[in-house]
N, C-alpha and C positions, 0 to 999 in steps of 0.2 A: 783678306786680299786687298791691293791696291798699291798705286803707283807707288813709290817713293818718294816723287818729289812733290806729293800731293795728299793733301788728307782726302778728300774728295773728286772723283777724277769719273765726268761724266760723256759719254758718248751718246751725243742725239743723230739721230739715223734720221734724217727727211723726207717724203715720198716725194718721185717727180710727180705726180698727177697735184698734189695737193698744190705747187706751183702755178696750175692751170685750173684757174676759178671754173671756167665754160669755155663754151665754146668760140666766145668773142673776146677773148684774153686768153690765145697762145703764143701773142706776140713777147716778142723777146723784153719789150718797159713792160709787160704787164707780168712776165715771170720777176722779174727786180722789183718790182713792186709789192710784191705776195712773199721774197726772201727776204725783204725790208721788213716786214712784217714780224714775219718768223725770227730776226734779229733781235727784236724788241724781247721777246720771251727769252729767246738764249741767252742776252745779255744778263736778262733779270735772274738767270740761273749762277751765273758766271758771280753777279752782285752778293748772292748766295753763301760765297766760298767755295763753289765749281771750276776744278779745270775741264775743259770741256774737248773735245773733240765731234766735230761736223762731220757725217756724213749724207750722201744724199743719194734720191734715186735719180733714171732717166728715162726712164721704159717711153714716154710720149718723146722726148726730146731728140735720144736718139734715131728714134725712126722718121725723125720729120728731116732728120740733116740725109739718111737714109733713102730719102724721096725725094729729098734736094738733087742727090747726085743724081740715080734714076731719068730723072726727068731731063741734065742734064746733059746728060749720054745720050738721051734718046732724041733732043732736039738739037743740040749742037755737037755731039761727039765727041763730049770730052770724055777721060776716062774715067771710071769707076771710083768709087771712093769702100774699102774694104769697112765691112759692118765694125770690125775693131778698132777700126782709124776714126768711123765715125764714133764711140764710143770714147777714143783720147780726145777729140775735140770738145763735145761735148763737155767733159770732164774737165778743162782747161776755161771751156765757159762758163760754167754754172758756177765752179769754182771762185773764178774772177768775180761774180758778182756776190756769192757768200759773203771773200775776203772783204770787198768794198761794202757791202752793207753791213757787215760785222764794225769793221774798226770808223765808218759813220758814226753808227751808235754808240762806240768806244769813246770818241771824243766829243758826242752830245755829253756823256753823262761825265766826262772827265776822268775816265778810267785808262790807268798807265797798262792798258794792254794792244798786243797788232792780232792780228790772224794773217794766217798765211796756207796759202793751196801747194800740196801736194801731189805731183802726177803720180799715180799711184800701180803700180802692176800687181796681180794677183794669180797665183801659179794654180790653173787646173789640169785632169787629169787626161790624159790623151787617150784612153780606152774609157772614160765617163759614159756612161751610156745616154746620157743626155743628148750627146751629139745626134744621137740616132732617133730620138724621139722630142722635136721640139717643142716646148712650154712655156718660153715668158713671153708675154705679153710687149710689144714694142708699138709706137706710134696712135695714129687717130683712131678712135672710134667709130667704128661703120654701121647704120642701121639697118634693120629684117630689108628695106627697099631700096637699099644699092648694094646688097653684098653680091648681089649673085654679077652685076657688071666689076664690081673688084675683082672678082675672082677669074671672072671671060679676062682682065686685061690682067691680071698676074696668076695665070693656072700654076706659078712654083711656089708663090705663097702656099705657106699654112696657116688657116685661120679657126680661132674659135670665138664662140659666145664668152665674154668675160665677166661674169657673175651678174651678169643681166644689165649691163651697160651698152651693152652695143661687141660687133664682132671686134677681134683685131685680131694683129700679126701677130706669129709667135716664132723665136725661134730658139737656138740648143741655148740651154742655161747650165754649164755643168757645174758642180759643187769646187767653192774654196777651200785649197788646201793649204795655200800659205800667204802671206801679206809678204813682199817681199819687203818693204820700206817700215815693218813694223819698227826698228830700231831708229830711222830716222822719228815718228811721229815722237816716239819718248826720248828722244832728244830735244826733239821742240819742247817738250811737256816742260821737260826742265828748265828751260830757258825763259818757261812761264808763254809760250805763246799758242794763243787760240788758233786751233791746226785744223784743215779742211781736208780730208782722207780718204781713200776709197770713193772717190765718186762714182755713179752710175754701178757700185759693185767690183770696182777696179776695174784695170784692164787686161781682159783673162790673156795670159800667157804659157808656151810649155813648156816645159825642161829636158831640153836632150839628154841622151846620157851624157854626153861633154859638161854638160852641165852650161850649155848656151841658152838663150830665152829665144821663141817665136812667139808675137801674135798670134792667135787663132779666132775664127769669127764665132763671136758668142757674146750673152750678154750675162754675167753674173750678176744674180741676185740678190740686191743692193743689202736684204735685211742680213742675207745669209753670210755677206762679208762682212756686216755691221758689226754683228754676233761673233766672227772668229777675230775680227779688230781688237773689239772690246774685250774678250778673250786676252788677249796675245800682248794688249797692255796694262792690265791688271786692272782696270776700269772695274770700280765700284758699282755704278750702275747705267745700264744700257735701255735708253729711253729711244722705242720706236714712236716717233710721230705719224699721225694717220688723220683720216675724213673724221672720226668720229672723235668723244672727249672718252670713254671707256667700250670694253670689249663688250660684244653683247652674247646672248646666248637666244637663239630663237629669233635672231636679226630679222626686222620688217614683219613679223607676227605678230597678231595680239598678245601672244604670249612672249614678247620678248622681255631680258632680264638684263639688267649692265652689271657687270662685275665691276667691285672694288677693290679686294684683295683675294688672291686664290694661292696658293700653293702650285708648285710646280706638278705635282703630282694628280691636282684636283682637274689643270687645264688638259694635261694630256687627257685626262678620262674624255673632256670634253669635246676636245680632237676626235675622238678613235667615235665620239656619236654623229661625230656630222654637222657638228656647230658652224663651226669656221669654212668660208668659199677656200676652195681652191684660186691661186692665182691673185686673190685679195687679203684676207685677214688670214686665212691657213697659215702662208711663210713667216709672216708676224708672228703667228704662234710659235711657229716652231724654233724662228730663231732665238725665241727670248727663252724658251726651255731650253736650247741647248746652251746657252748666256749663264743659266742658274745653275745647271746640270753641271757645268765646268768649272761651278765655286765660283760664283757674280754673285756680289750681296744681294744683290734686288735687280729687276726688271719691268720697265713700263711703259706701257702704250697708252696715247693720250693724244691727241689734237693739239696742233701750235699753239694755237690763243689760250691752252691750256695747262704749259711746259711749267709756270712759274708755281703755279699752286699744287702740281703734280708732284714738283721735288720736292714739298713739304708733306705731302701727303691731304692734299685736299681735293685731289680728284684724279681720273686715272685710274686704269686699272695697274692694279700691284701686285707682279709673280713673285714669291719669294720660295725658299725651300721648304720648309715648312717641315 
């Protein structure tokens, strides 16, 4: 498997949270500053012999433009801003600053490459049942001694505990069914330029029978469209970046274990015991099984500061089929 115009053709998936050090750096210079960062490694991958393709999350970003509006409305009357609109903005900024910290670093190191962002649409399914039972995670973190005044001042929110970080928002995530712009990204490929794709999961959309597109208010799940991206352009290997430098088993126990290499077959077992949060490292699992499962040489999750020694095989955990 793999591109053609590519010996090597890697898709790194970015979490929005990892963007956001704490809680005193969710300002907009201190996310460019954390992608700045994250550039240094991608670049060193790209030094490698990597075509690369960027994707990233948004789950805090979105919901903070989300509250923007909210608040908006409610003090000065303006109108609403629709959860999918806030997810193409988004997508349009984090984007912008990829691009710009990417080809930064392009011409520190003197490397004859651009990047370039993609507004990206992603077609889900209109009876998804997702719609009807909301689960990703969007915006701040709320803790045990202000949830219960969140909740008096928005009773339509649905909130949960998020793997023991604090409450948040959640709302419908329904499953990618297709990348509409997958033909443009391998167009870029060929042209040789660093492509920034599916932001925030794309932007979910439906398909009439006419065969016309709508928005609809949702947030796709950044790994899960990372994973049918990767798929869909023959990407050799799809590297989820995360909090941690490898996958653990028994996470924050004395008994915990980090995986180095496992098999596709080995991590599901480990899925079906209970290893992996929901909401956190679970869709990391799963989208990198289903990365493998669809004929993806390899798959890996690994921490930024980690991405360059990961593609050589020096750390990271490594799904392969086995």
């Amino acid at each position: 498997m793999g591109n053609a115009a590519t010996k090597n053709l890697a898709l790194i998936a970015i979490g929005g949270n990892s963007l956001i050090k704490d809680d005193l750096h969710k300002d907009v210079a201190s996310q460019y500053e954390a992608i700045c960062e994250t550039a240094t490694h991608i670049a060193d991958i790209i030094e490698k012999g990597y075509d690369v393709v960027i994707t990233h999350g948004n789950g805090p970003q979105v919901g903070f433009i989300l509250r923007r509006s909210e608040i908006a409305q409610a003090v000065e009357g303006l109108h609403p801003i629709p959860l999918v609109s806030c997810g193409a903005d988004i997508q349009g900024a984090l984007g912008y600053q990829i691009q710009q910290a990417m080809d930064n670093e392009f011409r520190k190191r003197g490397m004859d490459r651009i990047a370039v962002s993609l507004v990206t649409q992603v077609v889900v399914g209109r009876n998804d049942p997702a719609f009807g039972k909301p689960a990703k995670p969007i915006g701040s973190f709320y803790a045990d001694d202000v949830i219960r005044t969140v909740r008096a001042e928005h009773p339509d929110w649905v909130m949960v505990n998020d793997s023991g970080r604090g409450w948040r928002r959640v709302v419908a995530s329904p499953e990618p069914e297709e990348i509409l712009e997958t033909k443009v990204v391998q167009d870029l490929l060929e042209k040789k330029y660093c492509v920034v794709a599916a932001g925030g999961g794309g932007i979910p959309v439906l398909r009439g029978e006419d065969g016309f597109l709508e928005g609809v208010d949702a947030v796709v799940d950044k790994d899960f469209a990372s994973s049918l991206l990767a798929s869909s352009i023959g990407a050799d290997v799809l590297i989820i970046s995360t909090g941690v430098p490898k996958v653990c088993l028994d996470y924050g126990k004395p008994s915990q274990k980090s995986l180095d290499r496992v098999t596709a077959a080995e991590l599901k077992r480990y899925a079906a015991e209970g290893h992996f949060a929901p909401g956190s490292m679970l869709p990391k699992i799963e989208a990198v099984l289903r990365f493998v499962e669809r004929g993806g040489r390899e798959a890996v999750i690994t921490n930024p500061e980690s991405l360059g020694d990961a593609i050589q095989g020096k750390n990271g955990t490594h799904i392969v089929t086995g």
